[in-house]
Structure formats: structure tokens, C-alpha cells
Backbone of each chain as ProteinMPNN parsed JSONL, in Angstrom:
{"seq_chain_A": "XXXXXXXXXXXXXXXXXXXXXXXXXXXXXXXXXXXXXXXXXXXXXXXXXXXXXXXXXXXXXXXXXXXXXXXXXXXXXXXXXXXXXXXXXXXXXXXXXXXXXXXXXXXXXXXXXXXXXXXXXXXXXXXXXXXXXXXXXXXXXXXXXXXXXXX", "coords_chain_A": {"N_chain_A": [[0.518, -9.378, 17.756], [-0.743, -11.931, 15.093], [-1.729, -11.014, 12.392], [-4.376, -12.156, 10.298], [-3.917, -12.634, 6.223], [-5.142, -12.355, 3.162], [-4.696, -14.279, 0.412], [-2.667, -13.59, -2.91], [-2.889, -12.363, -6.16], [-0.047, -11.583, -8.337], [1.558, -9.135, -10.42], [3.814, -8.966, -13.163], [5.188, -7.048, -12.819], [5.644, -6.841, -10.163], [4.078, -4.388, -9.137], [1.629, -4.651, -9.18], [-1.014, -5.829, -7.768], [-3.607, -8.528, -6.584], [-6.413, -9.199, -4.844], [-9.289, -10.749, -2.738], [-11.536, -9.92, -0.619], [-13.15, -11.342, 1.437], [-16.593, -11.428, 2.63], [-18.844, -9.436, 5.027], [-20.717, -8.597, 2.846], [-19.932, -10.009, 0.586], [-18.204, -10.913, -2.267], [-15.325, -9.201, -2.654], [-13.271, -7.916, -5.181], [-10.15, -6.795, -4.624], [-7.358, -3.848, -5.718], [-4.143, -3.195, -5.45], [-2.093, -1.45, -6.47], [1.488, 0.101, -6.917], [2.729, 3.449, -8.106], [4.5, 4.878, -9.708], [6.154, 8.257, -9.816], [7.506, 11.791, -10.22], [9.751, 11.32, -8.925], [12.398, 9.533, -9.216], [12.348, 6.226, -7.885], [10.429, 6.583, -5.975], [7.114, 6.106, -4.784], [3.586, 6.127, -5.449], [1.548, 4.675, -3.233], [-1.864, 3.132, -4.787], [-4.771, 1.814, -3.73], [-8.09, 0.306, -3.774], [-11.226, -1.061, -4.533], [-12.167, -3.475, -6.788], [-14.236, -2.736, -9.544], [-16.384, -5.188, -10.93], [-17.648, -5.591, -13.05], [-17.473, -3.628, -14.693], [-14.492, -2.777, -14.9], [-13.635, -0.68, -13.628], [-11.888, 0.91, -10.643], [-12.311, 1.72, -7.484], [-11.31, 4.1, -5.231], [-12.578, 5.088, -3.241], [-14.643, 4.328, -1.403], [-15.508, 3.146, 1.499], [-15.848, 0.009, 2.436], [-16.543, -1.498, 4.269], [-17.096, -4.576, 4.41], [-16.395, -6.022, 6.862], [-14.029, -7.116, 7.457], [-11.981, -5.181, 7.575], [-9.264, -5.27, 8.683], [-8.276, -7.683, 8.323], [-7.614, -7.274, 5.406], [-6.202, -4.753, 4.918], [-3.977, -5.675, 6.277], [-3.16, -7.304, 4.673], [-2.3, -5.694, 2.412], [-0.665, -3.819, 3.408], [1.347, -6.528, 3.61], [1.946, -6.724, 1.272], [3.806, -4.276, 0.835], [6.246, -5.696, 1.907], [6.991, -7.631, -0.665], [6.703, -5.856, -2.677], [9.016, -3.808, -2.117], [11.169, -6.079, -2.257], [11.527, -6.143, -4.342], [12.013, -3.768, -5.41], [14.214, -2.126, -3.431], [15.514, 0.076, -2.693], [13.041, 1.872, -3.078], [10.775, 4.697, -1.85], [7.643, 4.693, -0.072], [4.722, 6.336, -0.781], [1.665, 7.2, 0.559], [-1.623, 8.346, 0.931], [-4.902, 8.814, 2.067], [-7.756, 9.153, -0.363], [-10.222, 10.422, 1.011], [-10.591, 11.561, 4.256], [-11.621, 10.072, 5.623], [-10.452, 7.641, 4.374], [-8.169, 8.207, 4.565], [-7.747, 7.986, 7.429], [-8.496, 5.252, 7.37], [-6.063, 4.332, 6.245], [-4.542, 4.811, 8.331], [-5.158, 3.428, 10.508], [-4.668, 0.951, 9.371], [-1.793, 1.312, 9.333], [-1.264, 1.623, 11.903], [-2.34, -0.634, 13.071], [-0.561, -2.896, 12.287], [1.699, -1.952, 12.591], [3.816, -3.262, 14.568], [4.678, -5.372, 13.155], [5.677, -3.994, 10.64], [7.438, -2.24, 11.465], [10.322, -3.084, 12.193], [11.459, -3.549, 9.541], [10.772, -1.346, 8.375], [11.223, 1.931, 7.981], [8.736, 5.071, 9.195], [6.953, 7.464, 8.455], [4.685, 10.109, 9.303], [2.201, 12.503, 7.994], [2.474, 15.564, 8.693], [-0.114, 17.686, 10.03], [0.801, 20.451, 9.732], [2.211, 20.496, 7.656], [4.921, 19.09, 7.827], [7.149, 16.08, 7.803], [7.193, 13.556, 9.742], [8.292, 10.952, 12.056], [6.469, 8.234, 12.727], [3.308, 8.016, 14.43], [1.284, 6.797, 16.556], [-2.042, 6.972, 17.0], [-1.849, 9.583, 16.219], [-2.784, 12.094, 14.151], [-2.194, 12.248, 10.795], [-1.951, 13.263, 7.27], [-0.608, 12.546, 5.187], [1.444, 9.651, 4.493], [4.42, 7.968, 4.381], [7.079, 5.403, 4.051], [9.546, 3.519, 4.068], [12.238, 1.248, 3.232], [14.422, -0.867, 5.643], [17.805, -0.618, 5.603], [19.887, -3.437, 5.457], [22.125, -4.15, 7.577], [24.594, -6.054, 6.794]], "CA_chain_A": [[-0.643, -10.146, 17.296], [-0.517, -12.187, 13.78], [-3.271, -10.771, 11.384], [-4.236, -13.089, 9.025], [-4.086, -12.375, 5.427], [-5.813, -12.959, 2.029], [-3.352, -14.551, -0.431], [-2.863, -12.211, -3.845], [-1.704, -12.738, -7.64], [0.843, -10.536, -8.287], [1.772, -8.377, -12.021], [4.929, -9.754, -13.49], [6.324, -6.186, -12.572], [5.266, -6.535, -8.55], [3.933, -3.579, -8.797], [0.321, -4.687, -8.891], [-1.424, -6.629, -6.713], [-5.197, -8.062, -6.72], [-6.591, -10.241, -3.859], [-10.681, -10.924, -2.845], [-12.246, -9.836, 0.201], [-14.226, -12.094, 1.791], [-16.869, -10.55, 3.94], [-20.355, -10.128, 4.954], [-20.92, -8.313, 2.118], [-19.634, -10.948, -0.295], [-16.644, -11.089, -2.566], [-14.984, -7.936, -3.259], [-11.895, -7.775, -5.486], [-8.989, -5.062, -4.204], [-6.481, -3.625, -6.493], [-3.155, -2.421, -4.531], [-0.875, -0.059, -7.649], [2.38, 0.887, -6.823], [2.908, 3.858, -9.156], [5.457, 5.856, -10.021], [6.092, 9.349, -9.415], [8.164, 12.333, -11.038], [11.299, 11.135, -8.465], [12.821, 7.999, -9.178], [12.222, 5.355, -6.648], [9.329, 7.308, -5.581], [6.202, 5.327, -5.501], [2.43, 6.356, -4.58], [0.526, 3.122, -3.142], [-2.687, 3.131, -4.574], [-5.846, 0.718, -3.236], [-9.141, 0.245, -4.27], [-12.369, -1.783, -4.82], [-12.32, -3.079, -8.036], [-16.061, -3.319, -10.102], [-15.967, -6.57, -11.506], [-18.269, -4.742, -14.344], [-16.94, -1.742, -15.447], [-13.264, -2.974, -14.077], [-12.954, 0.32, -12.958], [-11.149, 0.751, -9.714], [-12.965, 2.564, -6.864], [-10.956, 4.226, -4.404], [-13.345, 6.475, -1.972], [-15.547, 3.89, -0.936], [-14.749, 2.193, 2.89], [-16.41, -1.288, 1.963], [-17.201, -2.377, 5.069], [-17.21, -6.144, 4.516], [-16.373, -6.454, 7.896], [-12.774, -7.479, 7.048], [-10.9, -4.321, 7.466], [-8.305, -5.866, 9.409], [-6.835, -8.781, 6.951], [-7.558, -6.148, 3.365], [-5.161, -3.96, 5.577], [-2.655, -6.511, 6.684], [-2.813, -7.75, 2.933], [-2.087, -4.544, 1.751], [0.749, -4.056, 4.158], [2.226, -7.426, 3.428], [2.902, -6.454, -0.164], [4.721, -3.645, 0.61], [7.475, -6.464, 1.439], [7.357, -8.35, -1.893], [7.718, -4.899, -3.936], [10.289, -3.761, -1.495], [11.927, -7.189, -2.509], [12.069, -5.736, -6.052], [13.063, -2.116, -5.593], [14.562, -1.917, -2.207], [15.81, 1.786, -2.447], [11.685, 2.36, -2.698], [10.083, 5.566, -0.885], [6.113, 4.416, -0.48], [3.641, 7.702, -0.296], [-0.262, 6.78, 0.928], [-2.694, 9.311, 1.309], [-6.682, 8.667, 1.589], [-8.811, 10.01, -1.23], [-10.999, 11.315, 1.983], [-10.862, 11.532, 5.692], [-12.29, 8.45, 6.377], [-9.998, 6.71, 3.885], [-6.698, 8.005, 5.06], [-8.19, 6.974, 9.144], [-8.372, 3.429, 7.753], [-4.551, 3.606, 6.254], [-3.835, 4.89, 9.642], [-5.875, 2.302, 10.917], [-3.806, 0.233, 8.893], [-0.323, 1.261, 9.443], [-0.984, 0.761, 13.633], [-2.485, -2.295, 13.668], [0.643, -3.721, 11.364], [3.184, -1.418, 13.466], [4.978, -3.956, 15.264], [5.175, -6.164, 11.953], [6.176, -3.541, 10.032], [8.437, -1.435, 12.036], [11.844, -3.504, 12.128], [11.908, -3.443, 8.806], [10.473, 0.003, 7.438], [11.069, 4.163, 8.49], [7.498, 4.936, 8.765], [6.908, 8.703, 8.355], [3.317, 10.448, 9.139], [2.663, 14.554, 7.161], [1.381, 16.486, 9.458], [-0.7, 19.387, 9.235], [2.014, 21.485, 9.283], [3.341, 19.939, 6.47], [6.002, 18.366, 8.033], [7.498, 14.645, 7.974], [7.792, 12.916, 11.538], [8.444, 9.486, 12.405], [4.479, 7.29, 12.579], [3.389, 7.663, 15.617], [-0.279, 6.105, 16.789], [-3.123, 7.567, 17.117], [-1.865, 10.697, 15.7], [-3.987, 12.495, 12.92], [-1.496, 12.88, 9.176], [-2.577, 13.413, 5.877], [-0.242, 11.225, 4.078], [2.112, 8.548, 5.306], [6.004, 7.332, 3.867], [7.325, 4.184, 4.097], [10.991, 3.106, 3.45], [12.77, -0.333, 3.687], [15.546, -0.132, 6.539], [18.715, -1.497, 5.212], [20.078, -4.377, 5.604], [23.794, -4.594, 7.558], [25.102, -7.678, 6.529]], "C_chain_A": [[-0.506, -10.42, 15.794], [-1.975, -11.622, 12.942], [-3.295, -11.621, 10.299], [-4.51, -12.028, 7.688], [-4.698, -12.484, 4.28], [-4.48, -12.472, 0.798], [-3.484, -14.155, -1.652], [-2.02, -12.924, -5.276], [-0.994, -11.314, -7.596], [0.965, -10.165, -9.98], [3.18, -9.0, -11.484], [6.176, -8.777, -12.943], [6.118, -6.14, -10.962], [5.152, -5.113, -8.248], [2.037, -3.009, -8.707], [-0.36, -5.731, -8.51], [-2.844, -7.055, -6.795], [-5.328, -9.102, -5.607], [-8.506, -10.179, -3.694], [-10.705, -10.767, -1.177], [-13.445, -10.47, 0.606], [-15.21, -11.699, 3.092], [-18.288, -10.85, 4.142], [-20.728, -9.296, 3.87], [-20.57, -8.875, 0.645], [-18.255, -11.217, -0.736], [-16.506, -10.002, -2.985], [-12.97, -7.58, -3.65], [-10.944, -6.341, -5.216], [-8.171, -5.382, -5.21], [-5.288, -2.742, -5.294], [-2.363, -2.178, -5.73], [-0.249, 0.362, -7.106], [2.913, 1.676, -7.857], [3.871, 4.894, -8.997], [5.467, 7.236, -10.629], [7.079, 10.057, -10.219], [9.87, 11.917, -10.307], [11.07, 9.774, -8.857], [12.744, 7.566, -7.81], [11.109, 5.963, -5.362], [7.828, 6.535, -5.724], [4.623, 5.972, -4.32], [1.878, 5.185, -4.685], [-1.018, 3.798, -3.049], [-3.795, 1.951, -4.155], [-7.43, 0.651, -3.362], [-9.829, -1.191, -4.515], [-12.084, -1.889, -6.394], [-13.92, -3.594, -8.571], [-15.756, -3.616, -11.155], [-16.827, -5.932, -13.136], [-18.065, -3.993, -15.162], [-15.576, -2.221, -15.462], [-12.667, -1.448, -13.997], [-12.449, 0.322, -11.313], [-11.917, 2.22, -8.631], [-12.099, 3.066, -5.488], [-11.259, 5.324, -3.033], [-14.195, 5.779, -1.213], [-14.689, 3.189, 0.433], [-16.241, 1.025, 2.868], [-17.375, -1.675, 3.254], [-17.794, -3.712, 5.182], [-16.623, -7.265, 5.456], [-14.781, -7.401, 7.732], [-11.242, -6.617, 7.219], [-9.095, -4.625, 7.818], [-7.422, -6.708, 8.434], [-6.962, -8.029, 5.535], [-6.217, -5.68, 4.441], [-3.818, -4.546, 5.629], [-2.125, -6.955, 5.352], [-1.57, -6.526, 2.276], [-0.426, -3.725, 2.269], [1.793, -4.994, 3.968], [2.803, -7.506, 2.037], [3.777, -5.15, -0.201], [6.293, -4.605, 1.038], [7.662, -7.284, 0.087], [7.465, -7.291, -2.829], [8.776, -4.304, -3.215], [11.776, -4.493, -2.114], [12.851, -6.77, -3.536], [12.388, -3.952, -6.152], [13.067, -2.103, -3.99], [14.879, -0.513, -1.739], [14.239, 2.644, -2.382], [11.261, 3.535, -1.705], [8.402, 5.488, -1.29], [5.175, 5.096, -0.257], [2.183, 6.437, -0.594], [-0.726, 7.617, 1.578], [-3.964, 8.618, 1.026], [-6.827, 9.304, 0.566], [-9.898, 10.995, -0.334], [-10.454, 11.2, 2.767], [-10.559, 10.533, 6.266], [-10.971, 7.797, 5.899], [-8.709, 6.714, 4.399], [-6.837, 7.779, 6.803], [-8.078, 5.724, 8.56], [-6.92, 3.012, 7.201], [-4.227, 3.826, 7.621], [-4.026, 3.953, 10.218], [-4.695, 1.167, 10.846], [-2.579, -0.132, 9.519], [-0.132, 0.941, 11.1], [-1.386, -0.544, 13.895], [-1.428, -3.395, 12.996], [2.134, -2.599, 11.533], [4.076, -1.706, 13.888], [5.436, -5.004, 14.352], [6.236, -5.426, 10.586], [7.601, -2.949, 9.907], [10.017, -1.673, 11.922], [12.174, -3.457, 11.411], [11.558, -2.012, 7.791], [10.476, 1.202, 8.754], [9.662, 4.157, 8.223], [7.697, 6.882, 9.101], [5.248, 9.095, 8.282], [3.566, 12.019, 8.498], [1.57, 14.593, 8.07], [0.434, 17.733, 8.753], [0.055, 20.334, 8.793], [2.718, 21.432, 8.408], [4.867, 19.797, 7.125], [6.247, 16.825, 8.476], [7.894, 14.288, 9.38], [7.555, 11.617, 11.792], [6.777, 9.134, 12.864], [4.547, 7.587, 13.987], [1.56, 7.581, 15.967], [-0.865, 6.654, 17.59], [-3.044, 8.995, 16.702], [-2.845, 11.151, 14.81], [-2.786, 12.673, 12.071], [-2.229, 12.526, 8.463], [-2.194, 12.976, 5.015], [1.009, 10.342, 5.077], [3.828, 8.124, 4.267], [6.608, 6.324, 4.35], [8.867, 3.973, 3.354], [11.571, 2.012, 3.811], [14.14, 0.052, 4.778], [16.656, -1.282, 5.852], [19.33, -2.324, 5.857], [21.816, -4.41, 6.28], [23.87, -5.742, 7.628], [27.196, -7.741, 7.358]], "O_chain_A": [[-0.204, -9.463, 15.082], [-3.117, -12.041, 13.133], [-2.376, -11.787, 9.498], [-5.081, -10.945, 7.815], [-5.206, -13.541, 4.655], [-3.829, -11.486, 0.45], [-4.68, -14.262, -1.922], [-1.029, -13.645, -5.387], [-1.31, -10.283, -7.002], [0.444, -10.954, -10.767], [3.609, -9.343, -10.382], [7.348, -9.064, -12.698], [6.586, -5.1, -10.5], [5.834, -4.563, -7.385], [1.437, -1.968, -8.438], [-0.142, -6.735, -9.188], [-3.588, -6.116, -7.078], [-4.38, -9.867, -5.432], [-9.071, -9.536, -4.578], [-9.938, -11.454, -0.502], [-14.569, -10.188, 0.192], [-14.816, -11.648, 4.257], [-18.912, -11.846, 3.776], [-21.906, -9.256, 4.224], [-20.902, -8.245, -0.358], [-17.334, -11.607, -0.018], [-17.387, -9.548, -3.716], [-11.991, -7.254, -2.979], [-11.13, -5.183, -5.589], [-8.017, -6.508, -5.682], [-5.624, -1.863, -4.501], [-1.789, -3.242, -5.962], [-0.741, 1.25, -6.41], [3.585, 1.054, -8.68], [3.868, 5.69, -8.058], [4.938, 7.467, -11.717], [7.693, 9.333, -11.003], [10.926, 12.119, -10.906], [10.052, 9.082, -8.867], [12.979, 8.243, -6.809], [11.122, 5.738, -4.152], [7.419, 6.392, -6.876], [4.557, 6.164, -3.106], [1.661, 4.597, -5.745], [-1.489, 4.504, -2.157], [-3.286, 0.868, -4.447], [-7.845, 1.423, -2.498], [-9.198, -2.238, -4.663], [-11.85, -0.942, -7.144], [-14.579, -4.536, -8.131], [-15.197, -3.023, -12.077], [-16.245, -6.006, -14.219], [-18.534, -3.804, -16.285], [-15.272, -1.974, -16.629], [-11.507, -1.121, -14.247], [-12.897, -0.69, -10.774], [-11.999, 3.394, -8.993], [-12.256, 2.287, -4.547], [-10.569, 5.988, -2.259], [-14.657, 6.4, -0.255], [-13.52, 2.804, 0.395], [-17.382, 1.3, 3.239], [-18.553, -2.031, 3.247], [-18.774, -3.981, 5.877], [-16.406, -8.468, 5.312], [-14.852, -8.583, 8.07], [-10.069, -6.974, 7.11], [-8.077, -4.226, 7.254], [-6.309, -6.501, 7.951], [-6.239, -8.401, 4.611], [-5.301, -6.485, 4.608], [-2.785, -4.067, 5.162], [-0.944, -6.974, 5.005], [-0.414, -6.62, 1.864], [0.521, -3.275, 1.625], [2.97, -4.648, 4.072], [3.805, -8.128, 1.684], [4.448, -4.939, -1.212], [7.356, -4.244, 0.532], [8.844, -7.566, -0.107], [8.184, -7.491, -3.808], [9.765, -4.292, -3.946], [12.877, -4.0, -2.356], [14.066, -6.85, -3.717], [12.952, -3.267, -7.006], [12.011, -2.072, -3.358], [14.576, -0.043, -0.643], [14.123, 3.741, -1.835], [11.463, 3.213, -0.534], [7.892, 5.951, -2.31], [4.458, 4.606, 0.615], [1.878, 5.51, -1.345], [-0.402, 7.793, 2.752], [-4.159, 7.958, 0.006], [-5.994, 10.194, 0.397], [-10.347, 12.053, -0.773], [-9.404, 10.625, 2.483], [-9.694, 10.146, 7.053], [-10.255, 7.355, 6.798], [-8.086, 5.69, 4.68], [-5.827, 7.352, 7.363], [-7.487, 4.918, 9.278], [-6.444, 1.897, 7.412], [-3.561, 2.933, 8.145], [-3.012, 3.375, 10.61], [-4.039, 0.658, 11.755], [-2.234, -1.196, 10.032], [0.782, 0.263, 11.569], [-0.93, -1.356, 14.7], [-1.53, -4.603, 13.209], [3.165, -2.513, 10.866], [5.115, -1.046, 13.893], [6.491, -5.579, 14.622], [7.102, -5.946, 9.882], [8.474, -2.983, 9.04], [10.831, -0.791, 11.648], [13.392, -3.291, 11.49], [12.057, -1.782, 6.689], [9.986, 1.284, 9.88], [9.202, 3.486, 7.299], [8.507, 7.367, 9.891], [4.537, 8.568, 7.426], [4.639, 12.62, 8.46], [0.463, 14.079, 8.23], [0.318, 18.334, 7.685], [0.01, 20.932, 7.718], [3.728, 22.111, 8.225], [5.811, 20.5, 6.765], [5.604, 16.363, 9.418], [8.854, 14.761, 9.987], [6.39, 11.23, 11.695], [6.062, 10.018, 13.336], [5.564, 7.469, 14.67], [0.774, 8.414, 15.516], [-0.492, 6.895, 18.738], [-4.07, 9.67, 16.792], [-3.861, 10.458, 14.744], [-2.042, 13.452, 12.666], [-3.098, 11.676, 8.658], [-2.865, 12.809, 3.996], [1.256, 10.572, 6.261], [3.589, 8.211, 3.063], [6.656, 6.477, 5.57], [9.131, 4.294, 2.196], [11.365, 1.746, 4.995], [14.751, 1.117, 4.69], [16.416, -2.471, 5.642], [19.428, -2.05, 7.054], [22.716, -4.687, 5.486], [23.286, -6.463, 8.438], [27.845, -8.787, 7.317]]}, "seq_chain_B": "XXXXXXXXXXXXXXXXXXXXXXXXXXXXXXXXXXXXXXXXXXXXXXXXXX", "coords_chain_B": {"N_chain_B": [[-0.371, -30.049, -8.221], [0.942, -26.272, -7.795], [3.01, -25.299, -5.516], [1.661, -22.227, -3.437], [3.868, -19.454, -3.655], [5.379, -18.208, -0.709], [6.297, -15.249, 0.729], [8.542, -13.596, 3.453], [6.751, -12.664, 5.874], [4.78, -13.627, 5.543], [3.257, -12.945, 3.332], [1.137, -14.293, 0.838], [1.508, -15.917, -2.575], [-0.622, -16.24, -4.785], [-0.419, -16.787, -7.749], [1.334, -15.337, -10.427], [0.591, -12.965, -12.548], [0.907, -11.686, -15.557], [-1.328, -10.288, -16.861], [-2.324, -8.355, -15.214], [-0.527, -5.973, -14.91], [-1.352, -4.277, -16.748], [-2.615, -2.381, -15.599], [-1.114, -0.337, -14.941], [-1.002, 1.203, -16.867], [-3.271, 2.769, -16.954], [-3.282, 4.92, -15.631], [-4.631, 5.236, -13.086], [-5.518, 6.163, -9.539], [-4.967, 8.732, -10.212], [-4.888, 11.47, -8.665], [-3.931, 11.539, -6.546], [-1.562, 10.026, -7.44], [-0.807, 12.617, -7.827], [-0.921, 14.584, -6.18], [1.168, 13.139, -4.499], [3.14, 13.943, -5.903], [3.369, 16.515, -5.678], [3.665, 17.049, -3.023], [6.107, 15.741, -2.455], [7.103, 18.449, -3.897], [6.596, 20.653, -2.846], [7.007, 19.946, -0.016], [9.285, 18.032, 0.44], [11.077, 15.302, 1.188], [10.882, 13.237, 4.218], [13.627, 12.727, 6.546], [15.899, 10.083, 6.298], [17.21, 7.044, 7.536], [20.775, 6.766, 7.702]], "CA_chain_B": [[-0.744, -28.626, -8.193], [1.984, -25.654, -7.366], [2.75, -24.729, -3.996], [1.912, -20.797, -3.619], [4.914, -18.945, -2.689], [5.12, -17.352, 0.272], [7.071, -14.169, 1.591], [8.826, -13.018, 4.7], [6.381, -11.846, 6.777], [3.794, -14.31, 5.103], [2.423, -12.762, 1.659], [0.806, -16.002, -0.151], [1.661, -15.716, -3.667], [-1.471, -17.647, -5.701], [0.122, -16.813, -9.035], [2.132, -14.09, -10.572], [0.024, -12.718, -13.919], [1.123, -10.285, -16.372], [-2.001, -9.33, -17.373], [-2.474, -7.544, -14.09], [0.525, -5.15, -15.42], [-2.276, -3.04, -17.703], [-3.744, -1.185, -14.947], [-0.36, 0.63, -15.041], [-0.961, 2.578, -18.082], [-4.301, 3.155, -16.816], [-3.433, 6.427, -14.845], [-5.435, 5.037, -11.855], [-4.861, 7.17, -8.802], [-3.844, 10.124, -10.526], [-5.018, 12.732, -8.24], [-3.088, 10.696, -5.52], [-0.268, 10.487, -7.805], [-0.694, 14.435, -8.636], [-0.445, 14.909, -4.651], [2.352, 12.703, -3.764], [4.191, 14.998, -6.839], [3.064, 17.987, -4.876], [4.433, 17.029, -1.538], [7.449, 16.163, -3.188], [7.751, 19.896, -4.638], [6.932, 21.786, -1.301], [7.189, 19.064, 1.422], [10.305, 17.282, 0.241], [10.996, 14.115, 1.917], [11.893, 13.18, 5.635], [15.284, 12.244, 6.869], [15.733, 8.701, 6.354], [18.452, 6.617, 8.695], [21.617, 6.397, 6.618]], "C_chain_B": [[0.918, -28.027, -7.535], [1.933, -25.356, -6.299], [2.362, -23.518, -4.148], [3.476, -20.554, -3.032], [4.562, -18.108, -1.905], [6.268, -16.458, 0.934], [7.786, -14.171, 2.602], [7.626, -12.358, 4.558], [4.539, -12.164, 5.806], [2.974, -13.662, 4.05], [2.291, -13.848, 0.716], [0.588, -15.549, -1.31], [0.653, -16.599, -4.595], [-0.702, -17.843, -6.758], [0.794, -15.478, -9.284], [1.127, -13.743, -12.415], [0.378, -11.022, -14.251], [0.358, -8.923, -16.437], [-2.38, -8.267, -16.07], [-1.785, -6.035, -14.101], [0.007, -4.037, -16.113], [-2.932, -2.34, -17.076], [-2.173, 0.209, -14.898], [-0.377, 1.764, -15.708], [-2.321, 3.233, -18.083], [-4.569, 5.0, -16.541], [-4.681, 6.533, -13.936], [-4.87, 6.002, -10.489], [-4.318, 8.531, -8.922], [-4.028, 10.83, -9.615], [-4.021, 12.648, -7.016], [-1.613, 10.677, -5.837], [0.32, 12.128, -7.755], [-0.504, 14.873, -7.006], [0.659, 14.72, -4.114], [2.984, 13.885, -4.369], [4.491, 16.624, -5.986], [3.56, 18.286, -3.942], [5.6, 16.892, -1.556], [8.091, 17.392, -3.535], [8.022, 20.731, -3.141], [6.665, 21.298, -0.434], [9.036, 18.916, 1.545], [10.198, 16.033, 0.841], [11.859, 14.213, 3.195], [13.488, 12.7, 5.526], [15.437, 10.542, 7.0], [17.151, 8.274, 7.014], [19.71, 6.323, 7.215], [22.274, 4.874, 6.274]], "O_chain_B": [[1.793, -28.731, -7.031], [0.826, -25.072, -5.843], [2.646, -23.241, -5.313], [4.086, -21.248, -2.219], [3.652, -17.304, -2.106], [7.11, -17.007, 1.645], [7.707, -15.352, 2.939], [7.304, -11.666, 3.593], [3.605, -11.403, 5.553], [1.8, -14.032, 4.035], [3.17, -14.24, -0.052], [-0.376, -14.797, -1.45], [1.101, -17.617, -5.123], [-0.212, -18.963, -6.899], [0.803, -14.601, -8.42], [1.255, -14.577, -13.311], [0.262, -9.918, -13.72], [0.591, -7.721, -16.312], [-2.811, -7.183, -16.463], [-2.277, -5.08, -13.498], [0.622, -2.973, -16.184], [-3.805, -1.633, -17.581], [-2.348, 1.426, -14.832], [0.013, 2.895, -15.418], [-2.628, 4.072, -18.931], [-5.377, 5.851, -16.91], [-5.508, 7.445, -13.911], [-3.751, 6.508, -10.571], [-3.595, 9.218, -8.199], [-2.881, 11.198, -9.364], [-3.408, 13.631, -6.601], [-0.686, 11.043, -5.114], [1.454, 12.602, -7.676], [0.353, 15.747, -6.872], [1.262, 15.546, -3.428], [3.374, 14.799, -3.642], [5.423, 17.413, -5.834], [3.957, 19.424, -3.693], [6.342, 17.623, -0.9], [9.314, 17.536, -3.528], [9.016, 21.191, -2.579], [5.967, 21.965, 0.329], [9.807, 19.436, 2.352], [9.041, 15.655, 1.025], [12.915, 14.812, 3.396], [14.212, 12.421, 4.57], [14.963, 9.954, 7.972], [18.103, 9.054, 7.021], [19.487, 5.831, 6.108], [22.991, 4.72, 5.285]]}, "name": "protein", "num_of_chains": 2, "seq": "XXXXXXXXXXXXXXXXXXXXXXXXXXXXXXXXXXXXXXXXXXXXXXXXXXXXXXXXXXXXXXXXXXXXXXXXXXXXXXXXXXXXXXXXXXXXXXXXXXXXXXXXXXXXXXXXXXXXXXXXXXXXXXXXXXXXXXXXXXXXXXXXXXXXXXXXXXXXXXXXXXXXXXXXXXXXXXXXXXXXXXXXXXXXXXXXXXXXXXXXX"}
């Protein structure tokens, strides 16, 4: 199934992302930050509400602007354009709560069969251990890697 | 007007802006960052396909 998306400016370093949620709750600007970690090529994807006021960046709130679906797919579809630009990339995503890491999960299955051919998807279990994504599971953070390319 | 660019796997590019680049030095996400770091120390990382 194609999810539609909402189309995004990008930072000069593609490593930040902003796009507008259009919902029943109005317009609500997202921030997607790929940031860098103490390993090289290590990157935590962060995501957030941003308040157009403060321009602080809110990342605990689940919006509900009835949109979840294309923010998600958005948010997913830029992990190929920074991919683009660091391909050796490993992409950590954890919620800030509960809820928040259910709607990356959310996320990462409903953009499973888009994603998959081209990324290792890794869920952390409870047990603290790494195991290939697998849906409807429960993890606590998520990994993401580009699959290389044989040419 | 410019076309947007658009991706594999359809990411519509409106524009590309710099200034977007200053939330970097923000230290947004830290606690998120301060986790991944963590899982890194006593997780490590999975086995990735060679």
C-alpha cells in the first residue's frame, strides 16, 4: 500500500528535516534531527512537534491531527535522502514514552514493505537484545541500516 | 518556478535551507541521544548482513 507523504525542506547537511502536518487539528510543524552519537556513523533519529512560538521542539506529545499515517511515512521517507548522504549510517529511534515508541512501531510496520528491501531493521527487546523488526512485537528502541548495494 | 526534487521512494524536496542546520547545536533530544550512547555501551549493536 503507497502512503502518501508531506513534502519537507531539508538542512544543507540532510540531517534536518521540517515538514507541516495537516490535520484536524490544524497546521503543525515536525522537526525530524538526525544526530550524532559517541560512534561514528551512529545516528539517533529525533522527531518532534515544533512550537511555532517558543521554536522549541516537543517530543512527548502524540498530536493526534489525525494524520499519523503520512507524519510517519514522511519521517520514514527521509531516512532514504540521509542514507543518500552517509550510507554506512546506523539509525537508533526510541520513544520519549510508551505511547511514543508504539507510534514509531506503528511507524516502522506500516512502512515495512517500503522499507525493508532496502534497510536491516533491528527491534531491542526487553532483554536487551537486538533481533531483526518483527510486527506487532513490543521493543524499546529500533536500528535501521541501509543494505548495500551489489553492483 | 523550480520543480521540487524528488527521491527514490518519493521524498518531495520543497527546498533545501541552511538555516534549518542550527537546531544541530541545539542539543535537542539529548536524553534520546544519552540513551542511544547507553545502548551502545551495554547493548552493542546487532549483526548487520556483510
Amino acid at each position: 500500500m503507497k502512503i502518501e507523504k508531506y513534502p519537507v525542506i531539508v538542512g544543507a547537511t540532510s540531517m534536518v528535516y521540517e515538514f507541516v502536518s495537516e490535520g484536524s487539528k490544524g497546521n503543525i510543524s515536525k522537526l525530524v534531527i538526525y544526530s550524532e552519537t559517541h560512534l561514528h556513523n551512529f545516528y539517533n533519529l529525533g522527531f518532534g512537534d515544533k512550537d511555532e512560538t517558543t521554536g522549541k521542539i516537543n517530543d512527548s506529545v502524540v498530536t493526534n491531527n489525525g494524520d499519523s499515517e503520512k507524519v510517519l511515512a514522511t519521517v520514514a521517507a527521509t531516512l532514504y535522502e540521509f542514507t543518500n548522504k552517509f550510507p554506512e549510517a546506523m539509525i537508533f529511534a526510541t520513544g520519549s514514552t510508551k505511547a511514543r515508541t508504539r507510534l514509531y512501531r506503528m511507524g516502522i510496520s506500516n512502512n515495512l514493505d517500503s522499507i525493508k528491501p532496502d534497510f536491516e531493521v533491528f527491534g531491542l527487546t526487553a532483554e536487551k537484545e537486538w533481533i531483526p523488526f518483527e510486527i506487532k512485537r513490543e521493543f524499546e528502541a529500533f536500528l535501521v541500516k541501509r543494505k548495500k548495494v551489489n553492483l | 518556478m523550480k520543480k521540487a526534487k524528488t527521491t527514490d521512494k518519493k521524498l518531495t524536496i520543497l527546498k533545501v535551507d541552511k538555516k534549518l542546520d542550527r537546531y544541530l547545536d541545539k542539543g535537542l533530544f539529548k536524553e534520546k541521544v544519552d540513551k542511544a550512547n547507553h545502548i551502545l555501551k551495554t547493548v552493542g549493536l546487532p549483526k548487520f548482513a556483510k
